[in-house]
mmJSON file of the N, C-alpha and C atoms, coordinates in Angstrom:
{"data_MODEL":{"atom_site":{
"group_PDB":["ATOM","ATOM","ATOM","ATOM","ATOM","ATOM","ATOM","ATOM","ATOM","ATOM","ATOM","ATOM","ATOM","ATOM","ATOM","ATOM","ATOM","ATOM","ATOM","ATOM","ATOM","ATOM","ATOM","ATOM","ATOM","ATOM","ATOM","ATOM","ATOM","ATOM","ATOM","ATOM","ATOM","ATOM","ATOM","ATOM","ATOM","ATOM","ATOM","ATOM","ATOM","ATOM","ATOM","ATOM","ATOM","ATOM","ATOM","ATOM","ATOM","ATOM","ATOM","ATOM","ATOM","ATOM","ATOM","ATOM","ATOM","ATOM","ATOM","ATOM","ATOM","ATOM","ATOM","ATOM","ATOM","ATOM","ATOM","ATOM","ATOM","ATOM","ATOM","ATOM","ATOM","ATOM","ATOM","ATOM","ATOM","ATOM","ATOM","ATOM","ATOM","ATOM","ATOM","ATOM","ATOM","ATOM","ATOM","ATOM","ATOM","ATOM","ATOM","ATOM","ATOM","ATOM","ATOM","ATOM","ATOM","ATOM","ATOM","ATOM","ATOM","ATOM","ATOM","ATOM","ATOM","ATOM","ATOM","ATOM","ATOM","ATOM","ATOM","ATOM","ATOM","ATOM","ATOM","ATOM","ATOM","ATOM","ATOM","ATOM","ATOM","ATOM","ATOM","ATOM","ATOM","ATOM","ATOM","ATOM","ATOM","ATOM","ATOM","ATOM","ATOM","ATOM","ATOM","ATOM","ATOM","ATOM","ATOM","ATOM","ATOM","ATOM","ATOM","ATOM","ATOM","ATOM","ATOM","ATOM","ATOM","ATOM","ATOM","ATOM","ATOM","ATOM","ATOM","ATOM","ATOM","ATOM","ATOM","ATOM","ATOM","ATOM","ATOM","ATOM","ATOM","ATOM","ATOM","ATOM","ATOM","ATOM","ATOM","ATOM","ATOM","ATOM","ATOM","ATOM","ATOM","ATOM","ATOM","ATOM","ATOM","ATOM","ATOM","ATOM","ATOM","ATOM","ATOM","ATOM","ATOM","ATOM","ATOM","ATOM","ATOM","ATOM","ATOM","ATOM","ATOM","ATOM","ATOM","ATOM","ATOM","ATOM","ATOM","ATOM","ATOM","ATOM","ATOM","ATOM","ATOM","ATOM","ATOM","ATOM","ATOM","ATOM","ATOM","ATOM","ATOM","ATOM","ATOM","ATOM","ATOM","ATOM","ATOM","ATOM","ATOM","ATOM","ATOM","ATOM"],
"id":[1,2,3,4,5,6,7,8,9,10,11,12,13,14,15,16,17,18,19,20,21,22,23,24,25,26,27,28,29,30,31,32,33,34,35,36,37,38,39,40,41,42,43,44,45,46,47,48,49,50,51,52,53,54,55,56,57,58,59,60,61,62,63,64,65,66,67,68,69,70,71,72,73,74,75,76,77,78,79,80,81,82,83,84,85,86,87,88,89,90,91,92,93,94,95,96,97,98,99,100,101,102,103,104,105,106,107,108,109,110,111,112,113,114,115,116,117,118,119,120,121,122,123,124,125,126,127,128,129,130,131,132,133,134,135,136,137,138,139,140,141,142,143,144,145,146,147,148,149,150,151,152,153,154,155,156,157,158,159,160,161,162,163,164,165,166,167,168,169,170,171,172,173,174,175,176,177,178,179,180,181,182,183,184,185,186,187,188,189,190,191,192,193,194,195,196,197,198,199,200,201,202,203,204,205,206,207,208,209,210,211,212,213,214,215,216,217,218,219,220,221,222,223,224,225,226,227,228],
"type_symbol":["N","C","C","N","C","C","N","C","C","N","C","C","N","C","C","N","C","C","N","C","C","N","C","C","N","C","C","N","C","C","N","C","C","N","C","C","N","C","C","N","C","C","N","C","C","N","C","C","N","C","C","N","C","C","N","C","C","N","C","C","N","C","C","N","C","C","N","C","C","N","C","C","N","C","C","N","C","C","N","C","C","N","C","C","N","C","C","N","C","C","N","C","C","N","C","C","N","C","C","N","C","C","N","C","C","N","C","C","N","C","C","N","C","C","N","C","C","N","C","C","N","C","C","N","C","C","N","C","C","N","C","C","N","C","C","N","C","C","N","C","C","N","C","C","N","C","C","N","C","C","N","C","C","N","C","C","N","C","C","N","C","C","N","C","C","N","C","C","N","C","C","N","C","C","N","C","C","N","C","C","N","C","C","N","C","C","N","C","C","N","C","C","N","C","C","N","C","C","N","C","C","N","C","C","N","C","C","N","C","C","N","C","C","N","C","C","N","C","C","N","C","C","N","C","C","N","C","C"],
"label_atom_id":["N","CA","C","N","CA","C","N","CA","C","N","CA","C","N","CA","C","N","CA","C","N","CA","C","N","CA","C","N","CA","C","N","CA","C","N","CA","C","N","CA","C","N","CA","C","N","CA","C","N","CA","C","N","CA","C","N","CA","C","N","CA","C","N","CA","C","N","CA","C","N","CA","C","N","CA","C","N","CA","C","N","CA","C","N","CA","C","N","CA","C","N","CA","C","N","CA","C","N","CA","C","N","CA","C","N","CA","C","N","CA","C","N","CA","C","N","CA","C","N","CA","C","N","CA","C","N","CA","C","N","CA","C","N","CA","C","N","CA","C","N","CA","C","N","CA","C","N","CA","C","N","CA","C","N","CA","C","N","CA","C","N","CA","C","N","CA","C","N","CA","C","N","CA","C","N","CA","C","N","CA","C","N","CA","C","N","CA","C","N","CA","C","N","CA","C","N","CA","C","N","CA","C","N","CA","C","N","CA","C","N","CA","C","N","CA","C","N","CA","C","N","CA","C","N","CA","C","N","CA","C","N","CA","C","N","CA","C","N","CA","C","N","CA","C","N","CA","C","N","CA","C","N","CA","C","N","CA","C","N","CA","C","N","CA","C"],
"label_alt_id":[null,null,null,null,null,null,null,null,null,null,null,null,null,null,null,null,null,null,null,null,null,null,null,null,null,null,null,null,null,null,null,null,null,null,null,null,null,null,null,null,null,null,null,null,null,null,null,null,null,null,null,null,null,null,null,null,null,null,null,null,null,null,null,null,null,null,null,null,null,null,null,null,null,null,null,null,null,null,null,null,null,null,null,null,null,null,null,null,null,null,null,null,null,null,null,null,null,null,null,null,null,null,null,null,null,null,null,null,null,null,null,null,null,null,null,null,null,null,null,null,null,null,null,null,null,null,null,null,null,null,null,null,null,null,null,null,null,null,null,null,null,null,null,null,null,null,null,null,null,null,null,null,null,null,null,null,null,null,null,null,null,null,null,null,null,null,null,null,null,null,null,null,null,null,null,null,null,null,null,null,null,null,null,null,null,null,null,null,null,null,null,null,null,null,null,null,null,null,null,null,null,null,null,null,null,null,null,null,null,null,null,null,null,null,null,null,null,null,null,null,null,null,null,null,null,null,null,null],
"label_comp_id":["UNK","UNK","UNK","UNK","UNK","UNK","UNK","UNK","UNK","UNK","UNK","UNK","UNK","UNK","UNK","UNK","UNK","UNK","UNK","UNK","UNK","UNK","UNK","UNK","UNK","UNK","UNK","UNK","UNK","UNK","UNK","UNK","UNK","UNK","UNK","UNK","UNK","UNK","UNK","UNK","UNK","UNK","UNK","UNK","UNK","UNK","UNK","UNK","UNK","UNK","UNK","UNK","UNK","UNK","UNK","UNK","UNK","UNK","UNK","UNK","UNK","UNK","UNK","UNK","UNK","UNK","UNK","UNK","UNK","UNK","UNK","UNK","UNK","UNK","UNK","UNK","UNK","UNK","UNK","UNK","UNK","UNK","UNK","UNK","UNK","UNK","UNK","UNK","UNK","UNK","UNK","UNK","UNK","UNK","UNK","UNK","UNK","UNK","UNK","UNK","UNK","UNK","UNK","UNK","UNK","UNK","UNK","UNK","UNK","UNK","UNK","UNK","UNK","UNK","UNK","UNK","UNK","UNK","UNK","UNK","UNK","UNK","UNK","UNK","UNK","UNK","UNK","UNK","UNK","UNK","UNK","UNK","UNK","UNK","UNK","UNK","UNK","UNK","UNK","UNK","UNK","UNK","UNK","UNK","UNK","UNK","UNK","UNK","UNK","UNK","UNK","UNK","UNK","UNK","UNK","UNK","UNK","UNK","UNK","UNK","UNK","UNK","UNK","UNK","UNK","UNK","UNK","UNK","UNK","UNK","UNK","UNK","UNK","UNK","UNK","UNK","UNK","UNK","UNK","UNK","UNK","UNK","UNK","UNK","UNK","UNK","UNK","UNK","UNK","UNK","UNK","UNK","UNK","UNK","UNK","UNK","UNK","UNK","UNK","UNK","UNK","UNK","UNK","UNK","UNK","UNK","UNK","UNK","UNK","UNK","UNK","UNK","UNK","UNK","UNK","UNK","UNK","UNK","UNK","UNK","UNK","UNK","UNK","UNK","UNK","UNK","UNK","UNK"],
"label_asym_id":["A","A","A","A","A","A","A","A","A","A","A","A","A","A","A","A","A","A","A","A","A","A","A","A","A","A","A","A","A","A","A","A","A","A","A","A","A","A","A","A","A","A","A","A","A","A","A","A","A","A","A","A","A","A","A","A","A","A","A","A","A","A","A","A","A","A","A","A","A","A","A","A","A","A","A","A","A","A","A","A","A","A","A","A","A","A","A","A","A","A","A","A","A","A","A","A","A","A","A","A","A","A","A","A","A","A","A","A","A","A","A","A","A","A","A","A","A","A","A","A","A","A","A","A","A","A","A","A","A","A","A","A","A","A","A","A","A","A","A","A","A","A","A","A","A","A","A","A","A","A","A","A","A","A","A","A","A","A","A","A","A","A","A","A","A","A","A","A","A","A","A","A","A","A","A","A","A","A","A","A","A","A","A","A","A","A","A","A","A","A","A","A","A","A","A","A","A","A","A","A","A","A","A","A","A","A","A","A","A","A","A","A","A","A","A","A","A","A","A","A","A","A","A","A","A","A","A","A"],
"label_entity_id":["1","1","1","1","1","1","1","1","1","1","1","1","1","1","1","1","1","1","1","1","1","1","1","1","1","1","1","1","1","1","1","1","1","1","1","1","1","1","1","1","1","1","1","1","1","1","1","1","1","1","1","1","1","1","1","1","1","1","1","1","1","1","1","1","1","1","1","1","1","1","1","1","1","1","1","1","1","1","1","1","1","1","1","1","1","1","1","1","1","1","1","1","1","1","1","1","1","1","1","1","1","1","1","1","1","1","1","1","1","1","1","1","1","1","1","1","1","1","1","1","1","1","1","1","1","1","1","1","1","1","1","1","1","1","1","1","1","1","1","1","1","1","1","1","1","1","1","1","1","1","1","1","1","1","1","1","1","1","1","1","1","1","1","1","1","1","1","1","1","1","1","1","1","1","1","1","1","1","1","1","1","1","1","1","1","1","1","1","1","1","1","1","1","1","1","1","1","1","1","1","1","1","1","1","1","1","1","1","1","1","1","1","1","1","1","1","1","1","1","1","1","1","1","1","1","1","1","1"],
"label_seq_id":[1,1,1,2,2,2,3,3,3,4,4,4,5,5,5,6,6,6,7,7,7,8,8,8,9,9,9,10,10,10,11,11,11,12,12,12,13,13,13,14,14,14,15,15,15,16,16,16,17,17,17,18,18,18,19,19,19,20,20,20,21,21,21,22,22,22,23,23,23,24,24,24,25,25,25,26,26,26,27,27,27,28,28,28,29,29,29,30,30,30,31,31,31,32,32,32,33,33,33,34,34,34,35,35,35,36,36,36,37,37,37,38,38,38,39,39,39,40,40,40,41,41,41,42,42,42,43,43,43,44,44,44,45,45,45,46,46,46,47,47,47,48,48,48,49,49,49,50,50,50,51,51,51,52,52,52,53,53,53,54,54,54,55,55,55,56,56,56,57,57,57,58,58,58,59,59,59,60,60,60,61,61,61,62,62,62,63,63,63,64,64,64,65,65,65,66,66,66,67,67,67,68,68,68,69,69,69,70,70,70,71,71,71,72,72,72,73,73,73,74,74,74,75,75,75,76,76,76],
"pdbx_PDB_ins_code":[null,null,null,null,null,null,null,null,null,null,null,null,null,null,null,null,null,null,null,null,null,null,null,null,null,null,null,null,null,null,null,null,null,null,null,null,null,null,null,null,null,null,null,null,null,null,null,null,null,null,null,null,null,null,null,null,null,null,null,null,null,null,null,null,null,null,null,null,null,null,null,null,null,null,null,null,null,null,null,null,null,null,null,null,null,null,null,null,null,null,null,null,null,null,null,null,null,null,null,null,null,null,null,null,null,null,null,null,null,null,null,null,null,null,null,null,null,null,null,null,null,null,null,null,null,null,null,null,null,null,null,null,null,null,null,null,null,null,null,null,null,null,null,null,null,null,null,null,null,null,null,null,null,null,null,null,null,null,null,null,null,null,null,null,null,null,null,null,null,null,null,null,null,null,null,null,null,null,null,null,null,null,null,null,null,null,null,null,null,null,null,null,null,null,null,null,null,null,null,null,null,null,null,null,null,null,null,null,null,null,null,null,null,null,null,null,null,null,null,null,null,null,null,null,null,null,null,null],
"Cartn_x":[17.134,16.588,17.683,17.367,18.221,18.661,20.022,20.745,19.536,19.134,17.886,17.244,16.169,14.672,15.285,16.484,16.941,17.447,17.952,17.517,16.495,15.443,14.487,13.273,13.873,12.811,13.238,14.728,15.516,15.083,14.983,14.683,13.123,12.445,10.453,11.019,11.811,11.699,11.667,13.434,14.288,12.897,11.698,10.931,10.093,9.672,8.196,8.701,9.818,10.428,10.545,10.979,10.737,9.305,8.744,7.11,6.661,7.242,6.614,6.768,7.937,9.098,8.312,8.472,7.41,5.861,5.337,3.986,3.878,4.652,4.824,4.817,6.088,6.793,5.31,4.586,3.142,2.681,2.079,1.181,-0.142,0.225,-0.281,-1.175,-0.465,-0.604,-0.386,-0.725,-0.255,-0.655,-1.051,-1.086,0.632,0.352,1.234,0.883,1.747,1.113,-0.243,-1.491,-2.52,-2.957,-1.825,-3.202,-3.349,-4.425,-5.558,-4.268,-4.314,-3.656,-4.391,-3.534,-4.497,-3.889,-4.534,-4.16,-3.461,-2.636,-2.264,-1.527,-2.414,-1.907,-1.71,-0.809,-1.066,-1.912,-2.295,-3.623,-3.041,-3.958,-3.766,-5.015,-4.59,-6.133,-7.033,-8.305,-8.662,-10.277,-10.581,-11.52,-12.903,-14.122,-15.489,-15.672,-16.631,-17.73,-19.205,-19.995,-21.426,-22.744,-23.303,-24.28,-25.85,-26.63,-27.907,-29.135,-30.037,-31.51,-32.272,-33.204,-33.765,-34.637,-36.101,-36.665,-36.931,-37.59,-37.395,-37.315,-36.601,-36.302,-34.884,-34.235,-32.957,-33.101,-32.054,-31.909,-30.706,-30.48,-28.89,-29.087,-27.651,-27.394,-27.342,-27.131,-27.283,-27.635,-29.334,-29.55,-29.301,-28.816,-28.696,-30.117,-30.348,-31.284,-30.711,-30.388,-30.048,-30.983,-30.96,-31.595,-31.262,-31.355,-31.186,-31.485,-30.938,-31.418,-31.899,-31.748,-33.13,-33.608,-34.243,-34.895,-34.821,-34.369,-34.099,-34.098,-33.116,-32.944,-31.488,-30.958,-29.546,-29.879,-29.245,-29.047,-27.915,-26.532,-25.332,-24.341],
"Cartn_y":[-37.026,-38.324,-39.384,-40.458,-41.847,-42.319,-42.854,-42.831,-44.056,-45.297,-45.986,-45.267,-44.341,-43.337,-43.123,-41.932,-42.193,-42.956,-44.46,-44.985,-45.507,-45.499,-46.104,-45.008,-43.728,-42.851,-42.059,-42.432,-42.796,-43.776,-45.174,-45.836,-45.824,-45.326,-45.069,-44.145,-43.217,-42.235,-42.673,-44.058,-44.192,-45.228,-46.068,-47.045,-45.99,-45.278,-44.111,-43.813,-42.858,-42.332,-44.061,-44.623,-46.056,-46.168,-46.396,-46.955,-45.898,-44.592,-43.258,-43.66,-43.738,-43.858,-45.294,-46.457,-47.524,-47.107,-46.636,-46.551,-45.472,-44.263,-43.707,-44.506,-45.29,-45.805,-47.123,-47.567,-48.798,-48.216,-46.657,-45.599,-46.033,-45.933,-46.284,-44.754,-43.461,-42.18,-41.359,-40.263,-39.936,-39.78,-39.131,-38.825,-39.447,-40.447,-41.306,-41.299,-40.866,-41.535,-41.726,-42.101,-42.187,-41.03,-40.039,-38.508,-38.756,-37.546,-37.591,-36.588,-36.999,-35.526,-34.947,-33.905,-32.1,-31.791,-31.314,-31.067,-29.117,-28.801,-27.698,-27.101,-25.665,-25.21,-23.4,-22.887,-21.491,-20.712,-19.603,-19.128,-17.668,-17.4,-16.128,-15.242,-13.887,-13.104,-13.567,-13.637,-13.086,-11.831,-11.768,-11.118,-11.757,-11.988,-12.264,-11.609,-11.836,-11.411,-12.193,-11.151,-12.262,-10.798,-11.535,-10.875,-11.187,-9.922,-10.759,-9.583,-10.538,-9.846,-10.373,-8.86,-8.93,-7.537,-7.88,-6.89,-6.139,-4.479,-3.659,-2.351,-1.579,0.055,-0.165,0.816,1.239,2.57,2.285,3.62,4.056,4.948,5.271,4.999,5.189,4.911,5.612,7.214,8.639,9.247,10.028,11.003,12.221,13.432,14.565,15.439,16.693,17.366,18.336,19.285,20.697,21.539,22.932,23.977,25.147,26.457,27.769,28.279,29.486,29.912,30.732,31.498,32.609,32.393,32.734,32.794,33.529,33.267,34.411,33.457,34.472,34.269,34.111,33.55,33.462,34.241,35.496,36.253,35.712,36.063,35.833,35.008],
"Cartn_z":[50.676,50.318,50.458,50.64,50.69,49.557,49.242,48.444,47.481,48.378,47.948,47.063,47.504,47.012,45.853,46.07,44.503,43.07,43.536,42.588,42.5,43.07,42.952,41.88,42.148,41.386,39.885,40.207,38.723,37.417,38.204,37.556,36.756,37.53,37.432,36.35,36.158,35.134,33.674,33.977,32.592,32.408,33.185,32.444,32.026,32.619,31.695,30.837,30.718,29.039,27.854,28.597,27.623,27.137,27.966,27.653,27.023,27.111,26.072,24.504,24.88,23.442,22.777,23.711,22.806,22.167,23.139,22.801,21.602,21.861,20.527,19.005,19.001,17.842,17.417,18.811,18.076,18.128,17.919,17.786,18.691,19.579,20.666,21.115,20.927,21.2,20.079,19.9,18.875,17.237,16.373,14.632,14.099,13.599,12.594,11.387,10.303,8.93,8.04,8.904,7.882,7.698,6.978,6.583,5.329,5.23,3.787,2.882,1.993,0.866,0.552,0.381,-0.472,-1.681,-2.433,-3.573,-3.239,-3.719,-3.188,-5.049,-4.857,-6.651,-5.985,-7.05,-7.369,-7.699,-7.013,-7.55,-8.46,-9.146,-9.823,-9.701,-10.203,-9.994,-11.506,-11.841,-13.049,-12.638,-13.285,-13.809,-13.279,-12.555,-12.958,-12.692,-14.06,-14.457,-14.26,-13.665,-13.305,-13.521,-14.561,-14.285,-13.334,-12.786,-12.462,-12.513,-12.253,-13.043,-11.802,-11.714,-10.544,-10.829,-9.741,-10.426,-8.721,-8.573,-7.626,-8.177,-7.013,-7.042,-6.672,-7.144,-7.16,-6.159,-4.882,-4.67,-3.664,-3.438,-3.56,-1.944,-1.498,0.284,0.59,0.2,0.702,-0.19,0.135,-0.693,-0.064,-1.133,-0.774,-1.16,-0.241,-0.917,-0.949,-2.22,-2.504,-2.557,-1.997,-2.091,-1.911,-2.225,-2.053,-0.279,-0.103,1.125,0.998,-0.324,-0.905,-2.187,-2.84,-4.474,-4.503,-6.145,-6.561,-8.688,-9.389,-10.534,-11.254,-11.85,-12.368,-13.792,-13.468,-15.112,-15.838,-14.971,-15.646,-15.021],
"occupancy":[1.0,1.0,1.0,1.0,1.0,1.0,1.0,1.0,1.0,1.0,1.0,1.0,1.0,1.0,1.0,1.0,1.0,1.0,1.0,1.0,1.0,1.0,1.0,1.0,1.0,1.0,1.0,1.0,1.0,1.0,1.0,1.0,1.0,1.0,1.0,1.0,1.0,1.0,1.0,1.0,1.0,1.0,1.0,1.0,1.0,1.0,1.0,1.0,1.0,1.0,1.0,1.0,1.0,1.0,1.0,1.0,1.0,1.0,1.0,1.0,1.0,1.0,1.0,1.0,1.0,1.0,1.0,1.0,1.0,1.0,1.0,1.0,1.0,1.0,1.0,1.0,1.0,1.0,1.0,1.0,1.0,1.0,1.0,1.0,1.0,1.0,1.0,1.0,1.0,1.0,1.0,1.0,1.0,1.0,1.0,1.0,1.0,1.0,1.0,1.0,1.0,1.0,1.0,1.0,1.0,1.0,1.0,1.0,1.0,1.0,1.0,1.0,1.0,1.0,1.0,1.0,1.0,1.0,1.0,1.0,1.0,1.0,1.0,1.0,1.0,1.0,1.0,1.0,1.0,1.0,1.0,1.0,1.0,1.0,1.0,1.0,1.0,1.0,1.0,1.0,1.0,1.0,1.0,1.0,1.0,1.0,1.0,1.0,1.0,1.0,1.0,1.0,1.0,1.0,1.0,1.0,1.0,1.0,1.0,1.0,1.0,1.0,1.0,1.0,1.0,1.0,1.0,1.0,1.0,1.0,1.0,1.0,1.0,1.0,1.0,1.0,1.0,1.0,1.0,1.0,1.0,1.0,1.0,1.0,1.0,1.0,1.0,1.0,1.0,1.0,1.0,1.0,1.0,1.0,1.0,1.0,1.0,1.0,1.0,1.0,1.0,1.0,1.0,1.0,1.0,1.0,1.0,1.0,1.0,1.0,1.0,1.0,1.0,1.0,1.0,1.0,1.0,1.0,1.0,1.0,1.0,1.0,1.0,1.0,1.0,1.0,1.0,1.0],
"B_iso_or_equiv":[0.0,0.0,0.0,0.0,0.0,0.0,0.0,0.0,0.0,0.0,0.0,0.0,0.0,0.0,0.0,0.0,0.0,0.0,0.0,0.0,0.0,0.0,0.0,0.0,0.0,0.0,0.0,0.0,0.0,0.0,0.0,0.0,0.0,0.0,0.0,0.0,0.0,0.0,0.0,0.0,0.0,0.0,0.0,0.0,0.0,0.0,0.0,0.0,0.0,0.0,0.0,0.0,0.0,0.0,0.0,0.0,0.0,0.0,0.0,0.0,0.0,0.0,0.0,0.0,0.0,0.0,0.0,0.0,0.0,0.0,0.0,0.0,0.0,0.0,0.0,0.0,0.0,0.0,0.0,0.0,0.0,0.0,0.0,0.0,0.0,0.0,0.0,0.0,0.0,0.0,0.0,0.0,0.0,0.0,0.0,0.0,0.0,0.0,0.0,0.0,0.0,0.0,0.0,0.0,0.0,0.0,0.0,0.0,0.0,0.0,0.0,0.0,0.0,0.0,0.0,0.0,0.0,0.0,0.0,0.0,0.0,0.0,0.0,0.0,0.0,0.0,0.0,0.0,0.0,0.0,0.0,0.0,0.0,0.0,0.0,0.0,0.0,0.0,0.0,0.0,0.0,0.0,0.0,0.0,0.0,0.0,0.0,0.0,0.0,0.0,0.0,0.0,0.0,0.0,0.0,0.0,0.0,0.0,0.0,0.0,0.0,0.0,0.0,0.0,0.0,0.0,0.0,0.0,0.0,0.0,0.0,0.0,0.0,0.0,0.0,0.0,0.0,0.0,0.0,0.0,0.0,0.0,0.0,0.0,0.0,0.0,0.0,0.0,0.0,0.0,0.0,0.0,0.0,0.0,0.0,0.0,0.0,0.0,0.0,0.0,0.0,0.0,0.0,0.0,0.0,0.0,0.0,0.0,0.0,0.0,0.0,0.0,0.0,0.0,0.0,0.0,0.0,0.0,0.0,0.0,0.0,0.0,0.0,0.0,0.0,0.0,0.0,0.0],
"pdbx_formal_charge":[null,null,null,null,null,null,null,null,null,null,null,null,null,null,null,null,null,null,null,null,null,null,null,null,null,null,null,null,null,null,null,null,null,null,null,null,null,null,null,null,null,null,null,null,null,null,null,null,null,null,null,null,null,null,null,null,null,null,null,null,null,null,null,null,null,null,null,null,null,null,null,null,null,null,null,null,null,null,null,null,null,null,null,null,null,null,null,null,null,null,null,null,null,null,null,null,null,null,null,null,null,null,null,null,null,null,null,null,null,null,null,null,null,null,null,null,null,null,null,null,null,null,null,null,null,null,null,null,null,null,null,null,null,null,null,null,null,null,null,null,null,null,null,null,null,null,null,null,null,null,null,null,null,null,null,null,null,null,null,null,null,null,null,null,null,null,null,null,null,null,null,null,null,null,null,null,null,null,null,null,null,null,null,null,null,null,null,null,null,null,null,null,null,null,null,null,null,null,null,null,null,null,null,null,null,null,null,null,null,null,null,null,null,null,null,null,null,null,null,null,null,null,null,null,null,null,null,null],
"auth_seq_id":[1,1,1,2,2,2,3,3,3,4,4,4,5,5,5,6,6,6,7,7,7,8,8,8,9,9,9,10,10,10,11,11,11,12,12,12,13,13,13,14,14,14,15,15,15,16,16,16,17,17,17,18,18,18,19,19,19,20,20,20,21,21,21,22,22,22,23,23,23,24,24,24,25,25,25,26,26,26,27,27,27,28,28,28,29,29,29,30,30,30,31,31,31,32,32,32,33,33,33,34,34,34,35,35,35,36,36,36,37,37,37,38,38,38,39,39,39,40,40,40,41,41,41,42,42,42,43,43,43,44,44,44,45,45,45,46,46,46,47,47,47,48,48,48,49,49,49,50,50,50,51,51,51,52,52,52,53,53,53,54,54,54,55,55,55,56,56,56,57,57,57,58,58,58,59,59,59,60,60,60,61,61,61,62,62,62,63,63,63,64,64,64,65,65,65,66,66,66,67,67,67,68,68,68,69,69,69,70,70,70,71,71,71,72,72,72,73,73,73,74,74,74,75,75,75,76,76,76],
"auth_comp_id":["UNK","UNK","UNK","UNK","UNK","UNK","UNK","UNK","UNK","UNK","UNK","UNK","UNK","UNK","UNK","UNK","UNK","UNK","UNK","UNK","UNK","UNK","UNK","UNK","UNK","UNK","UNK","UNK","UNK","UNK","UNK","UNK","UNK","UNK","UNK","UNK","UNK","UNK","UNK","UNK","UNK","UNK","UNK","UNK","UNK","UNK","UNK","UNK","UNK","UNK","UNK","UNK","UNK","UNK","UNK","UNK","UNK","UNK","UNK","UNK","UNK","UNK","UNK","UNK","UNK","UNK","UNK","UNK","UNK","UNK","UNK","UNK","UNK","UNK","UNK","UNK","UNK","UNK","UNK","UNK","UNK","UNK","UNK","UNK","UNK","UNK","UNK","UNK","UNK","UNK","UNK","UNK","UNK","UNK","UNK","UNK","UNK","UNK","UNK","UNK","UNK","UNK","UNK","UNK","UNK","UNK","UNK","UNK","UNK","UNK","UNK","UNK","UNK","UNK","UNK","UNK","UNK","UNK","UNK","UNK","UNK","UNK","UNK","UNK","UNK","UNK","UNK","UNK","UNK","UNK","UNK","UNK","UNK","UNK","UNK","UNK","UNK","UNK","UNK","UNK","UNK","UNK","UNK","UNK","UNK","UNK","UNK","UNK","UNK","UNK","UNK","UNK","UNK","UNK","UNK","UNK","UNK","UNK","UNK","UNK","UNK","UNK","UNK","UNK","UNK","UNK","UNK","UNK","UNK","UNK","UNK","UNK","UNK","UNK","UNK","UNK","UNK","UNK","UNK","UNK","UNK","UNK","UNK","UNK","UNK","UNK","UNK","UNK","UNK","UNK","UNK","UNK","UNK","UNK","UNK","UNK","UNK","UNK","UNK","UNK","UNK","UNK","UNK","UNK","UNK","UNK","UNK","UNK","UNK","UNK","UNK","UNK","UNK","UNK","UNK","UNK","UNK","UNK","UNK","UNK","UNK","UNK","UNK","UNK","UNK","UNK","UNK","UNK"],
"auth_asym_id":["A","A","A","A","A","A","A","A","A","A","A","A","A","A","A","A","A","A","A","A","A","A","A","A","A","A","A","A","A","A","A","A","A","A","A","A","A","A","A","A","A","A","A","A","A","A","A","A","A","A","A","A","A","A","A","A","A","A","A","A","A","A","A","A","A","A","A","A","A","A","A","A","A","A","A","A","A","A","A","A","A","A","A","A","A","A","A","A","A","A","A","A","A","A","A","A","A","A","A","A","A","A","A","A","A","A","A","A","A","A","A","A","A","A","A","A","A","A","A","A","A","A","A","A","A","A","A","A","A","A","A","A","A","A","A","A","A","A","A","A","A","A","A","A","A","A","A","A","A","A","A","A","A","A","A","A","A","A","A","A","A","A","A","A","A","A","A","A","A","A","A","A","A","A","A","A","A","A","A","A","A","A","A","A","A","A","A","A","A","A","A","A","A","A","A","A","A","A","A","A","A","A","A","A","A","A","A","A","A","A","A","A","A","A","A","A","A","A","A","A","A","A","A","A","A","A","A","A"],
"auth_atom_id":["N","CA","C","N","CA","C","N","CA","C","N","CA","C","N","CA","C","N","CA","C","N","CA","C","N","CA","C","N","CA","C","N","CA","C","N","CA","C","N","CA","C","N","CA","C","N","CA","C","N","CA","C","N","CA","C","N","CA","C","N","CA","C","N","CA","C","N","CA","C","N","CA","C","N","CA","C","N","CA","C","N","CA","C","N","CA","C","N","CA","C","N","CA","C","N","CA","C","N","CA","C","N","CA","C","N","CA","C","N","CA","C","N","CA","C","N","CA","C","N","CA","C","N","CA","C","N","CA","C","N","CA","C","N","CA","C","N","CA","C","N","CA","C","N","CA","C","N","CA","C","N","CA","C","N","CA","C","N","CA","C","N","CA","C","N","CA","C","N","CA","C","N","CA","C","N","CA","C","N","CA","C","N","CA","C","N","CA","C","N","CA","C","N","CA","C","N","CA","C","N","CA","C","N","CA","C","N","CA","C","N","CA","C","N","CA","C","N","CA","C","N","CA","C","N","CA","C","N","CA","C","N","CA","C","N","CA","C","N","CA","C","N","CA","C","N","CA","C","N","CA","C","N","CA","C","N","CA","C","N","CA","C","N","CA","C"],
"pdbx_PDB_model_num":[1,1,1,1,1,1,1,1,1,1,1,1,1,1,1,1,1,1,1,1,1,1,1,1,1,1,1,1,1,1,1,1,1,1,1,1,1,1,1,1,1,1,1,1,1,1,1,1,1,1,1,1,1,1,1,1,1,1,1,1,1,1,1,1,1,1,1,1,1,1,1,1,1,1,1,1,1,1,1,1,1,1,1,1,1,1,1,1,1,1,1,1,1,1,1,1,1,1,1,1,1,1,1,1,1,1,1,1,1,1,1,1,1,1,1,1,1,1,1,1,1,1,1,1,1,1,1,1,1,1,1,1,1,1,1,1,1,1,1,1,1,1,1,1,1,1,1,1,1,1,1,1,1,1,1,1,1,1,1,1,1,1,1,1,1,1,1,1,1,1,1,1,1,1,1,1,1,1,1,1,1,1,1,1,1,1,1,1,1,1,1,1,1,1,1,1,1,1,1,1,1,1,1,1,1,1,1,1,1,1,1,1,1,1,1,1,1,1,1,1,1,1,1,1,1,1,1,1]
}}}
């Protein structure tokens, strides 16, 4: 390249990083300053307790069925 081109594409750089750097700082681009606050606490474990009432059948998620493979009688 020509000793020219290069300052010429030097200079295009040092004005963009400028005009970045301005437009930044008049928030032009960019999250500045207006955030919302949070309230931020420690948590601990406790205990609930909740009861509830409801009406239906109860019934288990696996039933078993037991049975013998012969009959017979239990003496002892």
């Amino acid at each position: 390249m020509k000793k020219k081109t290069l300052v010429w594409v030097f200079v295009a750089v040092v004005a963009l990083i400028a005009i970045l750097l301005v437009g930044k700082k008049a928030g032009w681009f960019g999250k500045s300053g207006d955030f919302k606050e949070v309230e931020v606490t420690q948590i601990s474990a406790i205990d609930i307790v909740e009861t509830v009432a409801a009406t239906g059948k109860i019934q288990p998620e696996i039933e078993v069925a037991l049975s013998s493979e012969v009959s017979g009688e239990i003496i002892d």
